[in-house]
C-alpha positions as CSV (number, residue, x, y, z in Angstrom):
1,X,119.6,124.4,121.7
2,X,118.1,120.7,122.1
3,X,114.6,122.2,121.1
4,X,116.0,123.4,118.1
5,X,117.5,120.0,117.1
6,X,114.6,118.4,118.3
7,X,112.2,120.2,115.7
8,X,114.8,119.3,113.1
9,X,114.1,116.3,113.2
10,X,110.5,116.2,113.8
11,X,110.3,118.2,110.5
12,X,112.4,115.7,108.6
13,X,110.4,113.0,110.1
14,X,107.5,114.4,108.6
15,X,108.7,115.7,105.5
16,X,110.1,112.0,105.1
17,X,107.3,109.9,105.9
18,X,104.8,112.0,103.6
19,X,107.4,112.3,100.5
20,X,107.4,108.7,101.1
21,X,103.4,108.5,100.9
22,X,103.6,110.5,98.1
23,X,105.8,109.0,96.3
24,X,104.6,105.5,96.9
25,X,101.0,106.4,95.6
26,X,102.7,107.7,92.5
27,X,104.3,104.6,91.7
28,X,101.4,102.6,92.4
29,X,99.3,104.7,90.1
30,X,102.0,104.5,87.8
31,X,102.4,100.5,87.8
32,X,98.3,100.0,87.7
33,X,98.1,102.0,84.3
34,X,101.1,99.9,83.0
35,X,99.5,97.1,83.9
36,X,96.3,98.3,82.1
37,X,98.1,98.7,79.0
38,X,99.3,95.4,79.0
39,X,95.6,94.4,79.2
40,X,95.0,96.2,76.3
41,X,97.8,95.0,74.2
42,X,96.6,91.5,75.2
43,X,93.1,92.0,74.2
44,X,91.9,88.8,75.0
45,X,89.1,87.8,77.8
46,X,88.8,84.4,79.7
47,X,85.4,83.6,80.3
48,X,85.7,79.8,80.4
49,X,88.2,77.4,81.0
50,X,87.6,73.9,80.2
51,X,89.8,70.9,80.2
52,X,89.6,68.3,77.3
53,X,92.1,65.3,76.9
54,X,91.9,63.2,74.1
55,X,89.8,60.7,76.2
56,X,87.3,62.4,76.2
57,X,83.6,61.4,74.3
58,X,81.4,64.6,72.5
């Protein structure tokens, strides 16, 4: 009777842990392309970054 309990839970240990890796891959597939859209929609590239204050002499 124990051995039977103890494959219970064994089996929901595993069923848990890989839903759990499953589901977390899918969310984080799932918040990169959202995050790729938003780089779309932004459409904008930095390639330089300076700073100028009005002291400054060109």
């Amino acid at each position: 009777m124990l051995m039977i309990w103890i494959d219970f839970l064994l089996i929901g240990f595993l069923f848990g842990t890989s839903f759990g890796l499953v589901l977390s891959v899918i969310i984080d597939r799932f918040l990169d392309k959202q995050f790729d859209n938003e780089r779309k929609q932004m459409g904008f590239k930095i390639d330089k970054i300076t700073w100028i204050s009005n002291d400054d002499k060109e």
